[in-house]
C-alpha positions as CSV (number, residue, x, y, z in Angstrom):
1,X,-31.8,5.9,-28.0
2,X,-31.8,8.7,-29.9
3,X,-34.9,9.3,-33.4
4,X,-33.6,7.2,-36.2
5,X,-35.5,9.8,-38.6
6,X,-33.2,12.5,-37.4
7,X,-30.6,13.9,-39.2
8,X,-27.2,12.2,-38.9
9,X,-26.1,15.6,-37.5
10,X,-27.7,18.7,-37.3
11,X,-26.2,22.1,-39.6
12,X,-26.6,25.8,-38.8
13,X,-25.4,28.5,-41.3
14,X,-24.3,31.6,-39.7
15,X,-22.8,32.8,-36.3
16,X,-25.4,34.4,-34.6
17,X,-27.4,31.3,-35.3
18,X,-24.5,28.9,-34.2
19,X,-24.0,30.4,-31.1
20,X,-27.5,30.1,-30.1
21,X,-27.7,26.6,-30.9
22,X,-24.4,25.6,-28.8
23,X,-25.5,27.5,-25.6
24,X,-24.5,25.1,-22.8
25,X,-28.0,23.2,-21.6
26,X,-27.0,23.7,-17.9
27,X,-25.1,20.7,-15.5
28,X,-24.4,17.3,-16.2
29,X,-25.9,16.3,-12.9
30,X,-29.2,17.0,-13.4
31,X,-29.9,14.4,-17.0
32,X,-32.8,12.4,-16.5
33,X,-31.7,8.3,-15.6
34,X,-32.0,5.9,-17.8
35,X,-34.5,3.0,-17.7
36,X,-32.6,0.5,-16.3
37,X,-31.2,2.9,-13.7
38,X,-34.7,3.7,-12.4
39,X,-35.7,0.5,-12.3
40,X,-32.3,-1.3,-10.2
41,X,-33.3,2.0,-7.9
42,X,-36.9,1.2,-7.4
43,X,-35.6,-2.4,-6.6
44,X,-33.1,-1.7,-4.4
45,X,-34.9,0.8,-2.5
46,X,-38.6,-0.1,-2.9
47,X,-39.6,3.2,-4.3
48,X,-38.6,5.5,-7.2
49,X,-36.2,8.0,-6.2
50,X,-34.1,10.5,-8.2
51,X,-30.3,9.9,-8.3
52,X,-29.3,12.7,-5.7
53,X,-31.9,10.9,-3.3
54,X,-29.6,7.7,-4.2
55,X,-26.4,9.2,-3.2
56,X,-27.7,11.0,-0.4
57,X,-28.6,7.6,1.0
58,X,-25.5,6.0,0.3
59,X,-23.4,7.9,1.5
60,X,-25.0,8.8,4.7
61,X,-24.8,4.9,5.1
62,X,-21.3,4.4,3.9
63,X,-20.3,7.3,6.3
64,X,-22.1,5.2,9.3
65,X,-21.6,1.7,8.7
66,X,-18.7,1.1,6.9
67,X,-17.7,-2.1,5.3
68,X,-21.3,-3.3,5.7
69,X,-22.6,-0.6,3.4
70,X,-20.2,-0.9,0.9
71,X,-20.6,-4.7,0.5
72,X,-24.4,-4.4,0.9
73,X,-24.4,-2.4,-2.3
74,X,-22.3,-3.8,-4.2
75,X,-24.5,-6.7,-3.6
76,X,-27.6,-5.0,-4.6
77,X,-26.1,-3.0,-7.5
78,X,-23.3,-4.9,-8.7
79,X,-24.4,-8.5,-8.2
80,X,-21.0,-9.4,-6.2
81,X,-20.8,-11.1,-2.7
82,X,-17.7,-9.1,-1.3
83,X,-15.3,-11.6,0.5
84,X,-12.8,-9.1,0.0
85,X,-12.6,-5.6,-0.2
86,X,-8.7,-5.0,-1.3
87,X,-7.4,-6.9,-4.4
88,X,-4.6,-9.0,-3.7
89,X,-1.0,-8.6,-5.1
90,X,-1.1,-12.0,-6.7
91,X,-4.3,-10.7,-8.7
92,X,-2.1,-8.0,-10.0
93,X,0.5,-10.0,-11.2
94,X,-2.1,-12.1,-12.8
95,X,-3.8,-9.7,-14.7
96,X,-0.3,-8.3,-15.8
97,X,0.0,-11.8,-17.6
98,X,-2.9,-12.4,-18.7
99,X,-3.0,-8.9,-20.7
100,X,-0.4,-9.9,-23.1
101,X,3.1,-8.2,-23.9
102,X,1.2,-5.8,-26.8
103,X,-0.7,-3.7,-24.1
104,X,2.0,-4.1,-21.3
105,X,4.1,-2.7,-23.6
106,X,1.4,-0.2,-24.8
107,X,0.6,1.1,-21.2
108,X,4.2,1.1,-20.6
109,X,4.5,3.7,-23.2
110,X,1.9,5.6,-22.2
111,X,2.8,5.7,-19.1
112,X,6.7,6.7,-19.4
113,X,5.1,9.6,-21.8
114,X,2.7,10.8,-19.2
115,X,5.8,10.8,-16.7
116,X,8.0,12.7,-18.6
117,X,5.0,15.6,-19.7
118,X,4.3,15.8,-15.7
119,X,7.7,16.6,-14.5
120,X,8.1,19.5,-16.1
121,X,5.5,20.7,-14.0
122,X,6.8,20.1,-10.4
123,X,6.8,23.4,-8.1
124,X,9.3,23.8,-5.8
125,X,9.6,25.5,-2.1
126,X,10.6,28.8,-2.1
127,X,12.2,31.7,0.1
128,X,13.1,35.2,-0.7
129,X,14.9,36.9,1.8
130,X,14.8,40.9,2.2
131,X,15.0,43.2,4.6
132,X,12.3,42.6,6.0
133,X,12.6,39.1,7.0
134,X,12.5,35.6,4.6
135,X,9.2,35.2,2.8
136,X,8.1,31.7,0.5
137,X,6.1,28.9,0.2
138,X,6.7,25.5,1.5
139,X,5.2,23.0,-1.2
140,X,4.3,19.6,-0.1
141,X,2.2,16.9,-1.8
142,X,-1.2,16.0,-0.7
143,X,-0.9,12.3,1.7
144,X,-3.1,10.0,0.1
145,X,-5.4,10.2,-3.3
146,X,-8.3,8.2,-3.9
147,X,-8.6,7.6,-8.0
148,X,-12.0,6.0,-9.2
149,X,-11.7,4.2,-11.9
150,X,-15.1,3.1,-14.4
151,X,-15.8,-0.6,-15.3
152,X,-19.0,-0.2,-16.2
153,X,-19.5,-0.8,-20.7
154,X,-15.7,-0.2,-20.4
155,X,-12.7,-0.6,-18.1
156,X,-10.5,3.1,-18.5
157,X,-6.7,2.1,-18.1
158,X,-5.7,5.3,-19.5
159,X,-7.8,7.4,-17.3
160,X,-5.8,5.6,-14.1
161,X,-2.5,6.2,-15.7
162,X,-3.5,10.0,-16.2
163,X,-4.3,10.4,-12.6
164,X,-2.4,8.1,-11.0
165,X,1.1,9.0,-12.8
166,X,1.1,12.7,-12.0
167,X,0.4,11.9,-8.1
168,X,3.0,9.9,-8.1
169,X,5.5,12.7,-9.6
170,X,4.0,15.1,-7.2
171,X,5.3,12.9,-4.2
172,X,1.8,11.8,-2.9
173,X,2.7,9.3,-0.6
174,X,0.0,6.6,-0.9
175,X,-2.3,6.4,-4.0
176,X,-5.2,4.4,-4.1
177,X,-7.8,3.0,-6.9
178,X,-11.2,2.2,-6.5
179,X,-13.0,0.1,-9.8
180,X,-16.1,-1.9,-9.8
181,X,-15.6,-5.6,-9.0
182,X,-15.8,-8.1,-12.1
183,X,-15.3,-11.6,-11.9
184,X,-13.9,-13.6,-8.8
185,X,-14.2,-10.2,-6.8
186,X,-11.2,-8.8,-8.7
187,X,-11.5,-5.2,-11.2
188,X,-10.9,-5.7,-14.8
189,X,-7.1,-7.1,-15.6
190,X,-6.6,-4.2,-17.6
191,X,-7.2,-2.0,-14.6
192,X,-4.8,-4.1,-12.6
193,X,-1.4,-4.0,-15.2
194,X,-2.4,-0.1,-15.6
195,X,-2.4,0.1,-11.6
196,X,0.9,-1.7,-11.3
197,X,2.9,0.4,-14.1
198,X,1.4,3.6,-12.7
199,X,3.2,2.5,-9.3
200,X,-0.4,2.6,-7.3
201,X,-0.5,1.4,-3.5
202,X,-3.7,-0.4,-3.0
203,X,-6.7,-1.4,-5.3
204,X,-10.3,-2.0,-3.8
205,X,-13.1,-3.6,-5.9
206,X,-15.8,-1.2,-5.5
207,X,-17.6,0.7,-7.5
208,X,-20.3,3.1,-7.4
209,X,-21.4,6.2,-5.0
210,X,-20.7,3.5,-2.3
211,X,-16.6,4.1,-3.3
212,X,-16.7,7.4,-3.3
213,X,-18.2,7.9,0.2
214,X,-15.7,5.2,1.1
215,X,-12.7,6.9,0.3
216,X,-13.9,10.0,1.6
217,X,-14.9,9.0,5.2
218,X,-13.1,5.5,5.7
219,X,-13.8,2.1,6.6
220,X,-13.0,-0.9,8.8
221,X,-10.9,-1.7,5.1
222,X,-10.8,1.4,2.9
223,X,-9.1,4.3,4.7
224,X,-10.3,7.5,3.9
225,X,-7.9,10.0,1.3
226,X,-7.6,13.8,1.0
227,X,-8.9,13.9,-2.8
228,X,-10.6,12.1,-4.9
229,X,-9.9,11.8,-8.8
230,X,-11.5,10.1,-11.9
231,X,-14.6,9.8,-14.2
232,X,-17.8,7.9,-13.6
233,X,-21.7,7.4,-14.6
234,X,-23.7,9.9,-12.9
235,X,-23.9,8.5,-9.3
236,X,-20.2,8.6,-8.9
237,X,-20.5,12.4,-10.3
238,X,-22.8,13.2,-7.7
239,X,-21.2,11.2,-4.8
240,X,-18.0,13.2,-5.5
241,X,-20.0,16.6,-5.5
242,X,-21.5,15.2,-2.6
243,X,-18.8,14.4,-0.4
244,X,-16.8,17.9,-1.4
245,X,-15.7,19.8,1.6
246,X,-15.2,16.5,3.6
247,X,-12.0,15.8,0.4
248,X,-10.8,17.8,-2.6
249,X,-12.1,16.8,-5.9
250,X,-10.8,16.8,-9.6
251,X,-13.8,18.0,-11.0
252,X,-17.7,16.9,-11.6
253,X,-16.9,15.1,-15.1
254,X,-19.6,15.4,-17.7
255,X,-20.0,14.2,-20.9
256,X,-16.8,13.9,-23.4
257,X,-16.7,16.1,-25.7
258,X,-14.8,18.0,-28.8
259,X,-14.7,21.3,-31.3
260,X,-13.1,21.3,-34.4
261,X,-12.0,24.3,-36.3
262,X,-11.7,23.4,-39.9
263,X,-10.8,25.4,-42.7
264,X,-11.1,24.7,-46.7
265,X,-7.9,23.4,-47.0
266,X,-8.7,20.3,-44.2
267,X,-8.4,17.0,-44.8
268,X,-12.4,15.5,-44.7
269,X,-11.4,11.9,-44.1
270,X,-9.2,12.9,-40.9
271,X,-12.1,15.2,-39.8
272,X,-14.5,13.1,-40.0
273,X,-12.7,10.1,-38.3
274,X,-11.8,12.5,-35.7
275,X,-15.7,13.7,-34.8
276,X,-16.7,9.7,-34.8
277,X,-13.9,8.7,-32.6
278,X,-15.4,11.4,-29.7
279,X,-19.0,10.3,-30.7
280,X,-18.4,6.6,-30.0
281,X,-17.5,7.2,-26.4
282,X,-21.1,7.2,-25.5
283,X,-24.4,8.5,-26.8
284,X,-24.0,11.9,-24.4
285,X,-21.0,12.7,-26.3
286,X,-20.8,15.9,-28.4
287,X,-18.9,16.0,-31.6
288,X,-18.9,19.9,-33.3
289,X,-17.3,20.7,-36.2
290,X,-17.3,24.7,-37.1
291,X,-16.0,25.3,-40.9
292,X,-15.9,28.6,-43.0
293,X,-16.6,26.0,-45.6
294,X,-20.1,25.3,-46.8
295,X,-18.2,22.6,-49.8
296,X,-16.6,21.1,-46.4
297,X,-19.3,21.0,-44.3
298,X,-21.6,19.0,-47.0
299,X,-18.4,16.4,-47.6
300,X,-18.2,15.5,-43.9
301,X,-22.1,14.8,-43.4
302,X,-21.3,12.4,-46.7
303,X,-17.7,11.3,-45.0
304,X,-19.6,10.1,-41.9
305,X,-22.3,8.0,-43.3
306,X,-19.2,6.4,-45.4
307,X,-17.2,6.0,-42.0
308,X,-20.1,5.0,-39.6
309,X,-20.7,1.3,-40.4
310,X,-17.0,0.5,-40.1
311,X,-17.5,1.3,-36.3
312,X,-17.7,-1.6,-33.7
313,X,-19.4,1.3,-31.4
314,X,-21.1,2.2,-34.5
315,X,-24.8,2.5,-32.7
316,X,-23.5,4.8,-29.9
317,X,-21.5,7.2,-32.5
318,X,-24.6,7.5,-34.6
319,X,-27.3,8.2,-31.4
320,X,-24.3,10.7,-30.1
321,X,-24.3,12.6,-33.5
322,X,-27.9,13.0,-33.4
323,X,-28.7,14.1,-30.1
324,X,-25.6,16.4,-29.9
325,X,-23.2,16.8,-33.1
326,X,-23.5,20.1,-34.8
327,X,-22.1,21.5,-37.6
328,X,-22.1,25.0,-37.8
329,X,-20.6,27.2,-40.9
330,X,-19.6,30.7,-40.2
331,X,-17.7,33.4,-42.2
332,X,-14.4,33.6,-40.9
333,X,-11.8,32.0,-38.7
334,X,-12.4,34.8,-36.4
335,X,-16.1,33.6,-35.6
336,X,-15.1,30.3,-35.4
337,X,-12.8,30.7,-32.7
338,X,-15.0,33.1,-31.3
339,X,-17.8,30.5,-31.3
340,X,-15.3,28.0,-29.6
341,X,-14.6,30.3,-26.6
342,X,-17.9,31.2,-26.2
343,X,-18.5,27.0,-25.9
344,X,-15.5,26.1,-23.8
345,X,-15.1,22.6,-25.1
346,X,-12.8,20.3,-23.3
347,X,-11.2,19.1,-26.9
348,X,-10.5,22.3,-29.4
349,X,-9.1,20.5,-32.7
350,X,-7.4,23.0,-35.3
351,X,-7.0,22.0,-38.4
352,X,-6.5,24.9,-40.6
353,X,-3.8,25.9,-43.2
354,X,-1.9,28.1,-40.0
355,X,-2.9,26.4,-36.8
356,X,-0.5,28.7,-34.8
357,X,-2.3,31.8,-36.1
358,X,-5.3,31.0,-33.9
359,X,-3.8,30.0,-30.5
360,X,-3.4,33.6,-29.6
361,X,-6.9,33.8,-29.7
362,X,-8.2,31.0,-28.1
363,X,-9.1,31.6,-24.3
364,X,-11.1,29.0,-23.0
365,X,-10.2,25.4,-23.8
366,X,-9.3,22.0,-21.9
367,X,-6.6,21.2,-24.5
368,X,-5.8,22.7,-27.7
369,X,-4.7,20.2,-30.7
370,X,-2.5,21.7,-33.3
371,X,-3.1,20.3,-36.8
372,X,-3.8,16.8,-38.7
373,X,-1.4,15.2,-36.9
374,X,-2.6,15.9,-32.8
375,X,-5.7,14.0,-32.8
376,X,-7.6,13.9,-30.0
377,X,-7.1,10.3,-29.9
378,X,-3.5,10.5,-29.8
379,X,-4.0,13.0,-26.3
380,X,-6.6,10.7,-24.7
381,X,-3.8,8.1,-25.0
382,X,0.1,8.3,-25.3
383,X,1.0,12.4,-25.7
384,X,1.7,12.8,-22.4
385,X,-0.7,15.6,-20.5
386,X,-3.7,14.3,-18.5
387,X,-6.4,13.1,-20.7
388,X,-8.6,14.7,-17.6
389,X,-10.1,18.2,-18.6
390,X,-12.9,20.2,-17.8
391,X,-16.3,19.4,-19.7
392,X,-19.5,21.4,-19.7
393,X,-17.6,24.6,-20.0
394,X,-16.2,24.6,-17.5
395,X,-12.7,25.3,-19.2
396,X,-13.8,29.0,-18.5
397,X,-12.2,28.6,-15.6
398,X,-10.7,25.0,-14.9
399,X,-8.1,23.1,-15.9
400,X,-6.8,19.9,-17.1
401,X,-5.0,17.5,-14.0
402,X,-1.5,18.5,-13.3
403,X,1.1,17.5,-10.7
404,X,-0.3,20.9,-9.0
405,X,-3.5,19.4,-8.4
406,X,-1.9,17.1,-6.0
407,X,0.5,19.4,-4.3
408,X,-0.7,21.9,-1.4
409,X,1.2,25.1,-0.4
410,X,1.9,27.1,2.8
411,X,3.1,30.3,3.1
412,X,6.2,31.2,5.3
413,X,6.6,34.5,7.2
414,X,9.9,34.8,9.2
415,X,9.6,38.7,9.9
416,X,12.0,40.4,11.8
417,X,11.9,43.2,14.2
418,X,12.2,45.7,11.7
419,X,9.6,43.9,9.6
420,X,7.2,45.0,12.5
421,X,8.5,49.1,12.4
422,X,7.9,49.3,8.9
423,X,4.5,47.7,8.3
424,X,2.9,48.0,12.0
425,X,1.1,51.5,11.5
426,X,-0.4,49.6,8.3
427,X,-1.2,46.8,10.1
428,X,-2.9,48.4,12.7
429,X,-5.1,50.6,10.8
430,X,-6.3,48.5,8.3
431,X,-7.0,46.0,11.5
432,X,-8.9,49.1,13.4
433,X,-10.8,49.6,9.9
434,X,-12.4,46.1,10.5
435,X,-13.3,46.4,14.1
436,X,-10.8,43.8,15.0
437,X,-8.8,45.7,17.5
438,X,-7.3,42.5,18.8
439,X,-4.9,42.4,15.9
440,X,-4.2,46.2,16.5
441,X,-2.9,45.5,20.2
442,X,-0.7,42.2,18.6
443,X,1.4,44.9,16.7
444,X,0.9,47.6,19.3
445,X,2.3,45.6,22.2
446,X,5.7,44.7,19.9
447,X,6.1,48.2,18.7
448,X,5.8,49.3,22.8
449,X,9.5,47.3,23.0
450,X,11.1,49.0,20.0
451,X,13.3,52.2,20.8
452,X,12.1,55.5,18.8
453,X,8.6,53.9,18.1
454,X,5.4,55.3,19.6
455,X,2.5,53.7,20.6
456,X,0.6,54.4,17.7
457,X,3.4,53.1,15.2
458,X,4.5,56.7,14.1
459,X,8.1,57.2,14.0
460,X,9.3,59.9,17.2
């Protein structure tokens, strides 16, 4: 929990000073475990270990014994005796009653919008013919995805419905969801009507490091998929790094977080609503707000305090905003942007008198929200592209989930005889060049049978 005599948030004046203050503190995988983690370890495993030795352990287990692993920890972590690994149908259309029309409808919504954003996306096979032959791509989608789904403080419906949605559009022929068990050995209902609208194949209730290992090497129950998608605590982040190389992966998901660009002319209710709905996800969270605005920068700190006890999560959003909220006040909108590529933040907010003005210059976001009316909330929900984007900065060089991350492409060379005239002498130099005379010979021996060519590829 984080000092109660600290500021609500912190404030730095200037850029230079800004940009030292949101330098990235290095990976998510290496924060310290909580109390109650250590202590479920030391009981489980007799000793204190740190949460890489855990994974290693489990998934070395998982890989070896199977079923038995998986239901031994979820005894030992999750409390469950696990009669059944796979969720029945019935359990499905149980939980799709018992959540009510308002959020069947809701995820319904959600869901068609998600649809629609992600086929827009869909790459098609290719082939160009030339001269030289027909050259393309064949795309295909992956076989089988695994998606992990959190049910830890929290079930995630939407999360599912991001992943889960846009492997379906990609043609992924069987889509599976992992989610901690809750009562009767079932996931959370709202897991369930969120897996049946998102057209999933199979659920299994387990949760933890153990599901990730599960998915990626098989057992008697869970077969194993070609990539695995979805948030978790920090077990489930290292189990995925973990397992890498064995499946794909989405990404190693830190904590949530947001930047808003806000200019004079914002509006400091909206602002401020939209910092504390990041900072109630959990105390990890970052909310930043970067102003030109000194006026608006003192009216939010006062906005927040007014808008804080009206939370349910009210605790979480005030220990998030004084571990990691910032706001920093710089000169120009310029800077500020500058400030938010420099960050990288998986949520970049605009809300300035000429949003459109700054998009040119941003480089290195998750998502980019134009204006007062694109929350963030209003992504993470019902707008349509995958709520799932790069934290930790690594938007420098990732991207949000997209039908492409379930599709895999393979090129197609049909080359003809003239093909092998015009680029053998190429071929077999640049092939000489790395010692590899092998490859040489393979065009040598073909140019041998072509009339008017020499040995050597020059044309007599």
């Amino acid at each position: 929990m984080a000092d109660s005599t600290r500021p609500l948030i912190s404030v730095v004046e200037g850029y230079h000073a800004s940009a030292s203050r949101l330098q990235r503190r290095g990976e998510f995988t290496q924060t310290e475990l909580a109390p109650a983690f250590s202590a479920a370890i030391e009981r489980v495993f007799g000793q204190p270990l740190t949460a890489r030795e855990v994974v290693d352990r489990i998934v070395e287990e998982v890989k070896a014994e199977g079923d038995a692993a998986v239901a031994r920890y979820t005894l030992a972590f999750d409390h469950r005796i696990l009669d059944r690994v796979e969720v029945p149908r019935a359990a499905w259309d149980a939980a799709w009653d018992e959540v009510g029309p308002y959020l069947r409808e809701a995820l319904t919504v959600a869901a068609d919008r998600v649809r629609q954003f992600h086929e827009r996306q869909l790459r098609q096979s290719w082939f160009q013919p030339e001269a030289l032959g027909i050259f393309g791509q064949v795309v295909r989608p992956l076989e089988r995805v695994g998606i992990y789904t959190p049910g830890g403080s929290a079930a995630l419906p939407s999360s599912l419905l991001m992943t889960a949605i846009p492997a379906r559009v990609a043609g992924v022929r069987e889509i599976l969801v992992s989610a901690p068990p809750r009562h009767e050995g079932n996931v959370a209902p709202i897991t369930l009507a969120a897996a049946r609208v998102a057209g999933v194949d199979r659920v299994f209730a387990v949760g933890g490091a153990q599901a990730i290992a599960a998915m990626a090497f098989g057992t008697e129950t869970i077969p194993h998929v070609d990539k695995i998608l979805g948030p978790g605590n920090i077990f489930v982040a290292l189990a995925k790094q973990r397992v890498f190389g064995a499946v794909d992966i989405d990404q190693i998901a830190g904590p949530t977080e947001t930047l808003l660009v806000a200019d004079h002319s914002a509006d400091v209710e909206l602002a401020a609503a939209d910092m504390l709905a990041q900072a109630e996800h959990d105390e990890q969270a970052s909310a930043i707000l970067v102003t030109t605005s000194a006026e608006f920068a003192n009216a939010i700190i006062e906005e927040l305090e007014r808008q804080l006890p009206l939370l349910e999560r009210e605790e979480i959003a005030r220990a998030s905003l004084r571990s990691n909220g910032v706001i920093a006040v710089v000169d120009t909108l310029d800077q500020a942007i500058a400030l938010s590529n420099a960050y990288a933040p998986e949520h970049l907010c605009l809300l300035v008198g000429r949003p459109w003005d700054l998009v040119p210059l941003v480089e290195h976001a998750g998502g980019i929200f134009i204006g007062e009316q694109s929350p963030e909330a209003l992504g993470d929900y019902t707008a349509g592209p995958s709520h799932v984007m790069p934290t930790g900065g690594t938007a420098r060089f990732s991207s949000p989930v997209t039908v492409a991350d379930f599709q895999k492409v393979m090129t197609v060379v049909a080359g003809n005889p003239l093909a092998v005239e015009a680029l053998g002498t190429a071929t077999m130099a640049l092939a000489r060049s790395e010692g590899l005379g092998g490859h040489a010979a393979a065009i040598e021996r073909r140019l041998r049978r072509s009339p008017g060519t020499d040995v050597s590829g020059r044309q007599q």
